[in-house]
N, C-alpha and C positions, 0 to 999 in steps of 0.2 A: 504493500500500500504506500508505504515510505518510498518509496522509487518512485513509483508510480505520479505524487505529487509535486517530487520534485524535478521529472521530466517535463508538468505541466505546469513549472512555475518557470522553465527555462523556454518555455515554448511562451509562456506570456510573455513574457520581456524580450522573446527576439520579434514578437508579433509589434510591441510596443516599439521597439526599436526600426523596424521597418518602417513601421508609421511616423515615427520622428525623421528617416530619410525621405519620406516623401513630403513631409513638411522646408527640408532645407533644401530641396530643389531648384528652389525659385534663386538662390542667393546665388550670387555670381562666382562661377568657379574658373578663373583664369591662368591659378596654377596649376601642373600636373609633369604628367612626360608623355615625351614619345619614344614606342614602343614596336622594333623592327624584327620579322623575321624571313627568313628567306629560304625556299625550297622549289623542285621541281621548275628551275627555268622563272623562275617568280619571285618580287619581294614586295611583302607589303608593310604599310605603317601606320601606325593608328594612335589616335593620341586620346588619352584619359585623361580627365581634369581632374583637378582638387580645390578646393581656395587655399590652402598654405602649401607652402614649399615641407614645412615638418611632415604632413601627409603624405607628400609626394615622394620622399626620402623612407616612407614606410615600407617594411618586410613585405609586408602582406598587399600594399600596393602593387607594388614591384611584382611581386608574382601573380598579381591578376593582370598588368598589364601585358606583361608576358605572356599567359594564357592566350589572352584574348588575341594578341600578333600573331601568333601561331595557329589560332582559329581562322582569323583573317585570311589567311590563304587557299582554304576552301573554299569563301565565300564568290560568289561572281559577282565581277565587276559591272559598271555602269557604261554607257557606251562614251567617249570623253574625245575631246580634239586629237585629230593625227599627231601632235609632237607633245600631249601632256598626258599626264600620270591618269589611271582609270581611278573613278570616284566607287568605295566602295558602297554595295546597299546596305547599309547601316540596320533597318531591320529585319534583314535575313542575318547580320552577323550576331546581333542580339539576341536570336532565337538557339543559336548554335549551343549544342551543346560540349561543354569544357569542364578537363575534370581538374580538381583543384586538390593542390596535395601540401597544406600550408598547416601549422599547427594549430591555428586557430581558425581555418578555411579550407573543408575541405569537402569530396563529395563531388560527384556527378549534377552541374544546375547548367541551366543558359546562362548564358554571359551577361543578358542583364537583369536574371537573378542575382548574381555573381557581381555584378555593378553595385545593387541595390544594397546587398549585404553590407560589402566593405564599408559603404557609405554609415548605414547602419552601427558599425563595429565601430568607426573612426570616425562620428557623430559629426561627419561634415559632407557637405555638397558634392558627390563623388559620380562623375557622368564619361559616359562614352561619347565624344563629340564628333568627329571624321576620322574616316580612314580611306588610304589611297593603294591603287595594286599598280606595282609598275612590273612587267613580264619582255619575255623577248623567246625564242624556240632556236635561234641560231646565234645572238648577240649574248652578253653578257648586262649583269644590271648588277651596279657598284654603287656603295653605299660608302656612306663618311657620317661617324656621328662624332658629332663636334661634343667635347668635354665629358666623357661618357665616362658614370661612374661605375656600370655593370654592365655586361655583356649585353646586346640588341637593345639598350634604356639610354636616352639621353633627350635634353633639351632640346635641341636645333641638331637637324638631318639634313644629308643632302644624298638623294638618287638619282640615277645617270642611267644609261642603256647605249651600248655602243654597238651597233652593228655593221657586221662584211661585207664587203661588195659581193663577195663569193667565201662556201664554203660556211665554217661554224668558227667563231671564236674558242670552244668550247676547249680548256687546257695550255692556252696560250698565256704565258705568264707577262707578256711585251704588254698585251692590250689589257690585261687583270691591272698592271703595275699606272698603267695609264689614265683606266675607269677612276679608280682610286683618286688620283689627283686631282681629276676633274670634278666628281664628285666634290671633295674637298674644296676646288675652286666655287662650285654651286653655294657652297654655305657661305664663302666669303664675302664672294663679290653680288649675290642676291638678283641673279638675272631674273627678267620678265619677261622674256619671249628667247627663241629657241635662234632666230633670226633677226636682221632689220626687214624681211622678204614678211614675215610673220606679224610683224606689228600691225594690230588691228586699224583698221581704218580712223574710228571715232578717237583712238589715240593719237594717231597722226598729225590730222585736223585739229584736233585740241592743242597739242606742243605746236604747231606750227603759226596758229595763231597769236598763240603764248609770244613764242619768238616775233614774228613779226611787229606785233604790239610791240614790244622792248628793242626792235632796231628802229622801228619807226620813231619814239621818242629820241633817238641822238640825234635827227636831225639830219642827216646820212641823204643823199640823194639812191631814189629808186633802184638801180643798179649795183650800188654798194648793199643796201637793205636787200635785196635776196642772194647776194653772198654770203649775209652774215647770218640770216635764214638757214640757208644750208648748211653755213660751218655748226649752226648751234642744233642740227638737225643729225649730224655726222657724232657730237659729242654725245645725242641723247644715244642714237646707237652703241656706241662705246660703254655707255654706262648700263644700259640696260637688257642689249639680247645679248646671249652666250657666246656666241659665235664671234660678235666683235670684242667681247672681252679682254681689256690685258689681261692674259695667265698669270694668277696670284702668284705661283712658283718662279717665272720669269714675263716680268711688264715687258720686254724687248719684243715679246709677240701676243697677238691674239692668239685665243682658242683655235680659230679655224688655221693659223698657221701652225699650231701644236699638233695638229690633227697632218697637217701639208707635210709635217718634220718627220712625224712618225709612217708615213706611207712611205718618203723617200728612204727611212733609217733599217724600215720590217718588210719591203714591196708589198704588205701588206695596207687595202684600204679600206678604214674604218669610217663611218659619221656617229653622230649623236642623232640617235630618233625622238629621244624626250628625257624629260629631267623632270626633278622633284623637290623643293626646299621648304621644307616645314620646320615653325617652330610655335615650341608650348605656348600659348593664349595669343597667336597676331591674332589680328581685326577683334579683338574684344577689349571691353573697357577696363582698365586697369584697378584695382578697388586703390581709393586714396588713402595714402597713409594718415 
């Protein structure tokens, strides 16, 4: 009978406890990590929020966002632009089931069972936000996690895919050792487009108007004013698609000349099909100290 009560006294309070994480949902969770796993030709990443960094640092975080990365690769993707990362369906990955093997968390649930729990246990705002699959069947897809304090866990990611003209990258350590950097490059220099060929139209027209307006205030006659157009058109390229990149590793060339170096160095030729740079909480509001 003693058993018996005390199983139903442990069953109240996780009942109670769930109901208190669905009460802090609402509260802004902008810290957390991103969380990478990679198999079968596929890598995907997925980031869990918290609202503190103390959470985020948790055992039992840790191993549920891991969980859930390794779930993520099952899940199918969304259908996404030819040169970006596939968007994952977020509630087919929530329904998956993941088994959980933590000392205070464990058991066969879905992941946003599994979600709800920890929230629950660590009496704070605890959510599944995005996740992304970037794949390739002949190319390779290279990952960079910037400041990582545990294997496939860190703040700010960068994924890459590098495919052959011919043939499979598959065991070639030239273009492994390559992904890597570039990757790497991705987290640094924070591209926006894969191309300047790629920049959206409506983006175009917005900086170039930009520009214009601020040649036209110096006063500059007509002809000089769409020089300076294009020079300041030339510099957004630079800073924003991949390809004109200075290489963080050496500013002496862009990207696409790293890629020009390495076909002459391996007669092997690669391109970049798409990339990936994620980090914990952009586009959300920062909670004020």
């Amino acid at each position: 009978m003693g058993c018996w009560l005390a199983e139903a006294a442990v069953l109240e309070l996780r009942k109670k406890g769930l109901t208190a994480a669905s009460r802090k949902s609402s509260r802004l969770a902008a810290d957390g990590l991103l969380a990478v796993a990679s198999g079968g030709g596929a890598t995907a990443v997925v980031e869990i929020n918290s609202e503190t960094d103390f959470v985020a640092r948790n055992e039992m975080f840790r191993h549920l966002a891991t969980r859930v990365a390794r779930a993520a690769l099952g899940v199918q993707a969304l259908k996404s632009e030819p040169w970006s990362a596939a968007t994952l369906d977020l509630p087919a990955l929530e329904a998956v089931k993941i088994k959980l093997e933590h000392e205070k968390l464990s058991g066969e649930v879905s992941v946003k069972e599994a979600v709800t729990e920890v929230a629950a246990i660590m009496g704070e705002n605890v959510r599944l936000r995005r996740g992304f699959l970037v794949s390739s069947t002949t190319g390779i897809v290279s990952s960079y996690l910037h400041a990582s304090a545990d294997p496939g866990l860190a703040r700010v990611v960068g994924l890459l895919t590098l495919e052959p003209e011919n043939g499979t990258l598959e065991g070639q350590v030239a273009e492994a050792e390559l992904g890597s950097a570039l990757a790497m490059h991705v987290v640094a220099a924070k591209p926006l487009f894969l191309s300047k060929e790629l920049v959206p139209e409506s983006y175009l027209n917005r900086e170039t108007d930009i520009f214009r307006s601020q040649a036209l205030s110096s006063g500059k006659p007509s002809n000089v004013v769409d020089k300076m157009v294009q020079g300041r058109l030339r510099k957004y390229f630079e800073e924003t698609a991949l390809l004109e990149q200075k290489f963080v590793v050496n500013d002496s060339m862009n990207v696409q000349a790293v890629l020009d170096a390495h076909r002459k160095l391996t007669g092997r030729h690669v391109s970049i099909t798409n990339f990936l740079r994620m980090e914990v909480g952009e586009g959300m509001q920062q909670k004020e100290e």
